[in-house]
KEVO-884085 format. One line per 8 residues: number of its first residue (from 1); for each residue x, y, z of C-alpha. Coordinates in Angstrom, 2 decimals. Example, Ala and Ser with C-alpha at 12.3 -4.5 7.8 and 13.67 -1.06 7.14 Angstrom:
! residues 2
1> 12.30,-4.50,7.80; 13.67,-1.06,7.14;
//
This chain:
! residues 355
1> 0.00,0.00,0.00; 2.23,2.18,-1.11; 2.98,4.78,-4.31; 5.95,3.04,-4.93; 5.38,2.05,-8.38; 3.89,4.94,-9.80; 6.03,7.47,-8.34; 9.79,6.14,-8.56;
9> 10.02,5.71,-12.23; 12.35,8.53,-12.38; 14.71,7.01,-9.18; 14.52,3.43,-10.36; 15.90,4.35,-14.07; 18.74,5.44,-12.60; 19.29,2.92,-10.55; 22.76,0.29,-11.59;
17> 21.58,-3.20,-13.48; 22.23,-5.04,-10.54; 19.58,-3.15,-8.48; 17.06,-2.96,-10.98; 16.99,-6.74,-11.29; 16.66,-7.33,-7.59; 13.29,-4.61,-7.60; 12.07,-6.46,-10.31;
25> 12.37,-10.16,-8.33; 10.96,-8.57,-5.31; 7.76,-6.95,-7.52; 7.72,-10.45,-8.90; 7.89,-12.17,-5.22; 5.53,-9.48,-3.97; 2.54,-10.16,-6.64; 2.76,-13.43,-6.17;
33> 2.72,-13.95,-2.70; 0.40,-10.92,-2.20; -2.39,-12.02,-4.74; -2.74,-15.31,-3.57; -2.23,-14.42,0.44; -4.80,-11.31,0.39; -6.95,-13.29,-1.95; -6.96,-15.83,0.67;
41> -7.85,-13.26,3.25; -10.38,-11.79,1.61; -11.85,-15.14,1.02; -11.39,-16.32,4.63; -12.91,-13.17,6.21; -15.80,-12.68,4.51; -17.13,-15.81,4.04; -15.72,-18.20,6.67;
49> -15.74,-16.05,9.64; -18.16,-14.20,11.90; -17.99,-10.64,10.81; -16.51,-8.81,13.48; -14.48,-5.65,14.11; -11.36,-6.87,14.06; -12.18,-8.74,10.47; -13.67,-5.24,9.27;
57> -9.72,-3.96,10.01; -8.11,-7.13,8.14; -10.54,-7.01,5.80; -9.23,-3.44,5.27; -6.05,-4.04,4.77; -6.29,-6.79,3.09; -8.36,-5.42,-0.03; -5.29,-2.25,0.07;
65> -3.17,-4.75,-0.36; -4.69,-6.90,-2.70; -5.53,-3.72,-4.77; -1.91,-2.80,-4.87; 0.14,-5.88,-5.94; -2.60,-6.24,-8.88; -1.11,-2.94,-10.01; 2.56,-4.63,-9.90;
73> 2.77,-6.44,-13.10; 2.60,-3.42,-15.51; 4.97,-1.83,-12.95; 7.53,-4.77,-13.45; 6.65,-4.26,-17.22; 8.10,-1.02,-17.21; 10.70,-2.14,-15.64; 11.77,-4.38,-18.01;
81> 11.04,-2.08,-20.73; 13.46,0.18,-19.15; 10.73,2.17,-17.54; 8.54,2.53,-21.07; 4.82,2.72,-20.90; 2.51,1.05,-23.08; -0.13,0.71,-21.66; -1.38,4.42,-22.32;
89> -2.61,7.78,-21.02; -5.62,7.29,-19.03; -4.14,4.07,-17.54; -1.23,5.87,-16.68; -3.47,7.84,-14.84; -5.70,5.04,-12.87; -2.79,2.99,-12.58; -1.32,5.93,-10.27;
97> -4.55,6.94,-8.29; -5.33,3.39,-7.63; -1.42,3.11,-6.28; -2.32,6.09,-4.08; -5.35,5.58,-3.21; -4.46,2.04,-1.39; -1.01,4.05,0.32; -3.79,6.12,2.09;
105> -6.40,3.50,3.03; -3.64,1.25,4.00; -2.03,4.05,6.68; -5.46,4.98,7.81; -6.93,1.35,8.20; -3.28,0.45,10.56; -4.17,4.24,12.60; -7.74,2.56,13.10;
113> -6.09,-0.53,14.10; -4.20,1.72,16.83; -6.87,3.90,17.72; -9.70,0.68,18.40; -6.65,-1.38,20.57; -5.89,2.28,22.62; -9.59,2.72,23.43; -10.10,-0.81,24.34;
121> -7.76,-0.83,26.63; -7.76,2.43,28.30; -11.35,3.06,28.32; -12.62,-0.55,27.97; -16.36,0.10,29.29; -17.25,3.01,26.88; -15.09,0.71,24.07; -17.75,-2.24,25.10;
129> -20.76,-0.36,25.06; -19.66,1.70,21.23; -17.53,-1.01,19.92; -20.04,-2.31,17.68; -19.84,-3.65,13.82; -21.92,-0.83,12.39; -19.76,2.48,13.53; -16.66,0.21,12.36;
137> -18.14,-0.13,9.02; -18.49,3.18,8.61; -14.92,4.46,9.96; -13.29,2.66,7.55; -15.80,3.50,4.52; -14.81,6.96,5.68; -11.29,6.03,5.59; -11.97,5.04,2.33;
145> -13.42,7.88,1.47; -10.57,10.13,2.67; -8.19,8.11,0.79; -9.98,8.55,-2.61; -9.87,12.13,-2.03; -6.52,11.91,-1.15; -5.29,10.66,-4.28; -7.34,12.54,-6.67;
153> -4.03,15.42,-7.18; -2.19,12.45,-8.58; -5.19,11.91,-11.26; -5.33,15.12,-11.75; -0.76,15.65,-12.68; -0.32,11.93,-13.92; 0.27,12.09,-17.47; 3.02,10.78,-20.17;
161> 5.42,12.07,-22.02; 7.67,10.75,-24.93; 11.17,11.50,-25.16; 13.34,9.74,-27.96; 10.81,7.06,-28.62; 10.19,6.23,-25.03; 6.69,6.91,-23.55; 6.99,7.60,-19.77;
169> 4.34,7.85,-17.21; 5.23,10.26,-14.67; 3.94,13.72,-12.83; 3.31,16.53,-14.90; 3.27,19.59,-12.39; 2.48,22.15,-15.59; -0.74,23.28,-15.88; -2.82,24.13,-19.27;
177> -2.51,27.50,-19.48; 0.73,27.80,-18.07; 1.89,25.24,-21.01; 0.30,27.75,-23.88; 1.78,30.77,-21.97; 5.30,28.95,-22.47; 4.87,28.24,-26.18; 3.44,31.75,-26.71;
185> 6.32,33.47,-25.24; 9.10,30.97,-26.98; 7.37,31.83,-30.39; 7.02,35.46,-29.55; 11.29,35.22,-28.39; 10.06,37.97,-25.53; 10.96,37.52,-22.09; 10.92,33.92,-22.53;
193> 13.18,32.88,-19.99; 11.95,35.19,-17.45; 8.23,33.61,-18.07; 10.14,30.29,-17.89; 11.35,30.80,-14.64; 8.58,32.09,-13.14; 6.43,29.06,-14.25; 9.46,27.20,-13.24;
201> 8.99,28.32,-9.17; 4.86,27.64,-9.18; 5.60,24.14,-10.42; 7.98,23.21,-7.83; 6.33,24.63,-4.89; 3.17,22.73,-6.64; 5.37,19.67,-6.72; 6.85,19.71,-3.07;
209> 3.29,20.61,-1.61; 2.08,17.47,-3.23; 5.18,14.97,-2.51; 5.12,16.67,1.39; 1.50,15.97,1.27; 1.31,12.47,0.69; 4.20,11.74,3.23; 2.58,13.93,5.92;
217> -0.62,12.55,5.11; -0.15,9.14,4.26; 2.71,8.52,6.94; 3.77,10.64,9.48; 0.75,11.71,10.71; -0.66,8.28,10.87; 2.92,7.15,12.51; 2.42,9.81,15.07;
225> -1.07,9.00,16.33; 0.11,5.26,16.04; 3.42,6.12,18.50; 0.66,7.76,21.02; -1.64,5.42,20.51; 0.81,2.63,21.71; 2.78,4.77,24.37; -0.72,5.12,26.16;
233> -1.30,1.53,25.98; 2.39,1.11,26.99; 1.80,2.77,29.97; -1.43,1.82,30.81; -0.05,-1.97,30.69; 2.67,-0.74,32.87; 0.61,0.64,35.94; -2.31,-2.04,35.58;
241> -0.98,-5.27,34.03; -1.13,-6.98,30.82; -4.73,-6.45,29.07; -6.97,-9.26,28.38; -6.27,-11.64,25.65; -9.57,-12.41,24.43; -8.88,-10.59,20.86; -5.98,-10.25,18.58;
249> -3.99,-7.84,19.76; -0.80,-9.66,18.91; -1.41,-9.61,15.41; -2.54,-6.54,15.26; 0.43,-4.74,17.14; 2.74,-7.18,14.40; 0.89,-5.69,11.53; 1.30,-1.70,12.79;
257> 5.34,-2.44,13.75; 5.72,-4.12,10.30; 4.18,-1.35,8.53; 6.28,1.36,10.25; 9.67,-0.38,9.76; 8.69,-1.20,5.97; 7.50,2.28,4.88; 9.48,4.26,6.82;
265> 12.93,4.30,4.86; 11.08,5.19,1.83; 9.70,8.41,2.95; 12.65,9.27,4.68; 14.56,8.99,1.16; 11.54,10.63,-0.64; 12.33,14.00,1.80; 15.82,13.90,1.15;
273> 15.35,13.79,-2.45; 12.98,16.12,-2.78; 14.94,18.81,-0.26; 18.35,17.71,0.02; 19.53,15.88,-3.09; 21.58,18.41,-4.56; 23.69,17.90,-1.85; 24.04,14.18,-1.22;
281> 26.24,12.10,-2.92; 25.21,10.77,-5.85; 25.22,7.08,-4.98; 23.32,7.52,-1.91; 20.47,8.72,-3.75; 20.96,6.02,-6.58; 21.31,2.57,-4.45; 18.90,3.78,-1.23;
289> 16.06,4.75,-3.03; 15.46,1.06,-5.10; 16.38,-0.38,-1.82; 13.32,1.64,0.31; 10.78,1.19,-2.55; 11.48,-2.49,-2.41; 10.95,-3.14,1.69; 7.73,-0.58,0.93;
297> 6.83,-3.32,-1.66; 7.00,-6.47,0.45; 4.99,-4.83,3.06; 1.99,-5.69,0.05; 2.41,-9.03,0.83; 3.75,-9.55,4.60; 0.19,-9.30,6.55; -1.27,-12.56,5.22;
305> 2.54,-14.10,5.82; 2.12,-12.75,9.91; -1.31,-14.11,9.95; -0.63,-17.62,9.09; 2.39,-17.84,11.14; 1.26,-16.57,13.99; -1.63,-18.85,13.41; 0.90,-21.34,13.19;
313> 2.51,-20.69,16.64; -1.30,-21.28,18.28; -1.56,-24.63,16.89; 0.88,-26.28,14.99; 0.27,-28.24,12.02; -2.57,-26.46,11.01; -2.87,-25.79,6.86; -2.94,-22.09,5.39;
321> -6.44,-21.54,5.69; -7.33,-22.88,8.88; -4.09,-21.17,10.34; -6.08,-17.61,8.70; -8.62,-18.58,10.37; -7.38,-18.65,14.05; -5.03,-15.70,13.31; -8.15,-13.51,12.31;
329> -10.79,-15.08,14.75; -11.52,-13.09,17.77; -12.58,-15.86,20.16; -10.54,-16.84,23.07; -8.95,-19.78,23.02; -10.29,-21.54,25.99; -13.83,-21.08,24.98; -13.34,-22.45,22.00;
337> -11.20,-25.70,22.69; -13.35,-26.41,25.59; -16.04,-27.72,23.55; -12.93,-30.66,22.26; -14.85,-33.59,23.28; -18.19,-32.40,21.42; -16.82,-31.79,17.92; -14.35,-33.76,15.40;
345> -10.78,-33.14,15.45; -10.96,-30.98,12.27; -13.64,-28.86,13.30; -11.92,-27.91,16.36; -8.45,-27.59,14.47; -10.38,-24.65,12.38; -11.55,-23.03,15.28; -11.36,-19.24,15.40;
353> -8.98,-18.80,18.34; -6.72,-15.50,19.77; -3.57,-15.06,19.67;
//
């Protein structure tokens, strides 16, 4: 759930051979093991569990992430094509949005995640009587909802551009008008450069405000009410004990660290380049960048990988989608095994238990 793909086309072709090969076996890794592990989520959640809130959250994120690593084979086609795009204009254009669009539902689903654990735990009667399946619906439709908003800016400067036969798909920060003002004044040979660099400054304040945007938005914002979210609970744990483990709160604290650590380096590197990269070295820039955007792209793909084997540690020997199954359930495990001698061994192995 990340912009990865649509928005380091310009980083990635400079990027040595070496490098580009290894982004191009983790996209491959990453679609592969995301389609089929989110597919299997999806799957598992919606039609052989009880809906709950805690499925409403994977659900969430699972559907981001699904969304995302369908987006990865044209990605890895440009790769190959040394960053070429065939695939045209408007798809250019959904391909990016859609690559947004999942960033931001992704960060706000994992704040929601945050938010519902910090309220259960430090205010665990009003979080009984509230925490109900309809209001978490509609938090994350309005997450949703956000997100799509969100990501309408890159609809709106995604376009392609051809240089020397090659057809890329990148941001266009030029307006219209300002485009017709430019050729009017290079036909017209008066005060051409000074229009130029006039136009020059609104597109790159236009640029930075939408690049600082999307990290603000889409990470550090989301990172910060996730650090307070879990300092609370931190200390809360601290004064009055360990909280009740009758819901996943392992997994869900697994999936918020792993989605820090993954997308973190990449909007580090996306600051420095955009502020500071006239005065880094070169190769810095060059090798840390692929390296980021490929951690950013296995986070696509890790959730289901956490769910199963934490699954895995409950009960071992169970099979992929049984272990989904008592990763994602919300029952405790006592009330669940305790009914051993009325059911089958299978039954029982499937079993929606807590980690």
């Amino acid at each position: 759930m990340t912009e990865v793909p649509v928005s380091h086309n310009e980083p990635a072709s400079d990027c040595i051979p070496p490098l580009s090969i290894f982004t191009i076996i983790v996209c491959v890794l990453t679609c592969i093991l995301g389609l089929l592990g989110n597919g299997l989520v999806i799957y598992v959640s919606t039609r052989e569990l009880k809906v709950t809130v805690n499925t409403v959250w994977f659900l969430s994120l699972a559907v981001a992430d699904f969304t995302f690593t369908l987006l990865l084979p044209f990605y890895i086609t440009s790769l190959t094509m040394s960053h070429h795009w065939p695939f045209g204009r408007f798809f250019c254009k959904t391909h990016s949005f859609l690559a947004v669009l999942t960033m931001y539902a992704s960060a706000f689903t994992v704040t929601l995640v945050s938010l519902d654990r910090c309220c259960s735990i430090l205010w665990p009667v009003w979080s009984q009587n509230h925490r109900r399946l309809p209001l978490a619906r509609r938090v994350s439709l309005l997450a949703w909802v956000a997100a799509t908003a969100l990501a309408v800016p890159t609809w709106t400067y995604r376009d392609v551009v051809t240089v020397n036969g090659t057809v890329s798909c990148h941001m266009n920060m030029w307006h219209t008008h300002e485009e017709t003002r430019l050729d009017e004044a290079y036909e017209s040979d008066i005060l051409y450069y000074d229009v130029y660099d006039e136009l020059k400054v609104v597109r790159s304040s236009r640029q930075v405000g939408l690049v600082v945007s999307q990290v603000v938005l889409g990470f550090f914002i989301p990172f910060l009410i996730i650090a307070i979210s879990y300092t609370l609970v931190g200390l809360q744990v601290r004064i009055h004990g360990r909280p009740g483990r009758n819901k996943p709160y392992k997994i869900m604290a697994t999936v918020v660290l792993a989605f820090v650590l993954c997308l973190l380096p990449l909007q580090v590197f996306k600051l420095l380049e955009l502020v500071w990269s006239e005065y880094l070295p070169h190769n810095f820039l060059r090798l840390g960048m692929p390296l980021a955007s490929a951690l950013a792209f296995f986070n696509s793909c890790l959730n289901p990988i956490l769910y199963f084997t934490m699954g895995r540690r409950i009960h071992i020997g169970l099979e992929v989608k049984t272990a989904l199954r008592v990763a994602l359930g919300e029952e405790s495990a006592s009330s669940r095994y305790s009914r051993r001698d009325s059911r089958s061994t299978s039954l029982v192995r499937e079993a929606s238990v807590t980690v």
